[in-house]
C-alpha positions in Angstrom: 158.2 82.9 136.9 156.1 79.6 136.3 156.2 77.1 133.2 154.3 74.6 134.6 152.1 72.0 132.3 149.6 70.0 133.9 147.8 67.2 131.2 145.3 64.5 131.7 144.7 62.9 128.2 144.7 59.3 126.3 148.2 58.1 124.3 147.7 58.1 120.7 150.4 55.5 120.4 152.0 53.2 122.1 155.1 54.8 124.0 158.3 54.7 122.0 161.2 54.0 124.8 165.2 54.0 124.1 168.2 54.5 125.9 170.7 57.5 126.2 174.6 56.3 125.2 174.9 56.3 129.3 172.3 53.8 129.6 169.2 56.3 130.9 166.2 55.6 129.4 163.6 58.4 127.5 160.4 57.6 126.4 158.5 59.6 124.1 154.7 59.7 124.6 151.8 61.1 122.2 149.2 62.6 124.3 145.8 63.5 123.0 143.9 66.2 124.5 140.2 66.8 124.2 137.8 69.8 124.7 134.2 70.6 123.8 133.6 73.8 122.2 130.3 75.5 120.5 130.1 76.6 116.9 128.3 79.5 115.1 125.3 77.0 114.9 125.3 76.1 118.3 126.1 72.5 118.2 129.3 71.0 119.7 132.4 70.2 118.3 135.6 68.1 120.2 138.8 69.5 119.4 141.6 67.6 120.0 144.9 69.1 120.5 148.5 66.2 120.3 150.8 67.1 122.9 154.5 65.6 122.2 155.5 64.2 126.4 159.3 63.2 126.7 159.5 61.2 130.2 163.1 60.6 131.3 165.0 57.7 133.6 162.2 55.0 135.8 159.3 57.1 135.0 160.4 56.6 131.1 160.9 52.7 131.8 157.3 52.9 133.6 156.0 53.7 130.2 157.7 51.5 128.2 156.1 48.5 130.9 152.6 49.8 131.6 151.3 52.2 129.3 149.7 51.4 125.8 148.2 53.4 122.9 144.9 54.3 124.7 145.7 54.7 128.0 144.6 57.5 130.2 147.8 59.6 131.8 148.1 62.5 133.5 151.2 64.2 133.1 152.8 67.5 134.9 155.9 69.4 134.0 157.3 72.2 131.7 157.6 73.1 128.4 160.5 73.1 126.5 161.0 74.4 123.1 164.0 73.6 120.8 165.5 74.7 117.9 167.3 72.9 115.3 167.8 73.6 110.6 167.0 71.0 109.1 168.1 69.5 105.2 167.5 72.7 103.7 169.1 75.0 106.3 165.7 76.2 107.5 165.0 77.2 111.7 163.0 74.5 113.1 161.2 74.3 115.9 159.4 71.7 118.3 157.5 72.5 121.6 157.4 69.2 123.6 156.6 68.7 127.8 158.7 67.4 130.0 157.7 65.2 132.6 158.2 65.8 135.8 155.3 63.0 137.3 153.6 60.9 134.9 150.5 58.5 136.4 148.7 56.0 134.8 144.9 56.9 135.3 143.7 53.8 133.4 142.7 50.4 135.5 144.5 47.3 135.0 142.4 45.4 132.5 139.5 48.1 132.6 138.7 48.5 129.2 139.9 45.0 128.2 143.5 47.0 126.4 146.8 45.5 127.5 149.2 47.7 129.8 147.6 50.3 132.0 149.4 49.6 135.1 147.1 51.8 137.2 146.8 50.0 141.0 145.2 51.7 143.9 147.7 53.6 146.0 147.4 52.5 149.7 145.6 55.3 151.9 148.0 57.7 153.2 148.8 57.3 157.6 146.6 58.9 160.3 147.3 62.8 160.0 149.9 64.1 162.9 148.2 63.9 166.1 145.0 62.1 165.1 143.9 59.5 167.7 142.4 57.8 164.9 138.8 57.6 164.7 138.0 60.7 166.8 134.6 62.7 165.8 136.6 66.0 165.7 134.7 66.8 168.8 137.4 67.4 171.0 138.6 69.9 168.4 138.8 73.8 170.0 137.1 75.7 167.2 
């Protein structure tokens, strides 16, 4: 079985980061997904659907440091439903993602907002075996 979630969207707000009574951090992200869809009339129309994210421990405090209401995330992991009554004894519900990897996809300073945190990751080493800069020539098939 799979429950796999995989999100690239913008934060509708900035995140909202606190710490468990054992001193982990959780942050709680609003993330806004968009798609373009055609109507009876044949014009488009976005829809946007608000995903609630709930990021747990460093990737949680990464939030809280780089990310701002605007940003551009991608986000995989799992849902999660929970249950809970509230005032009036009613059955509650709430379907919310949780992070596994969370990745800022908005450059530092790109659109001129604070936070981002996005940098360049540094190209991954020469494949096993490579003799670097080979044509692929020597290759036997």
């Amino acid at each position: 079985m799979v429950n796999k979630v995989i999100l690239i969207g913008n934060l509708g707000a900035d995140p909202k980061v606190s710490y468990t009574q054992s001193g982990t951090a959780v942050a709680t992200l609003s993330v806004a997904t968009n798609r373009r869809v055609k109507d009876r009339d044949g014009n488009f129309q976005d829809e946007t659907e608000w995903h609630r994210v709930i990021v747990w421990d460093k990737s949680a405090e990464f939030c809280g440091n780089y990310l701002s209401k605007g940003s551009k995330v991608y986000v995989e992991g799992r849902l999660q439903t929970r249950k809970w009554k509230d005032q009036s004894g009613a059955d509650r519900y709430t379907t919310e993602v949780i992070a596994a990897t969370i990745q800022s996809l908005t450059p530092r300073g790109g659109d001129g907002s604070t936070g981002g945190g996005y940098e360049q990751p540094p190209l991954p080493p020469e494949p096993f075996g490579s003799m670097g800069g080979g044509t692929g020539e020597d290759v036997p098939f």
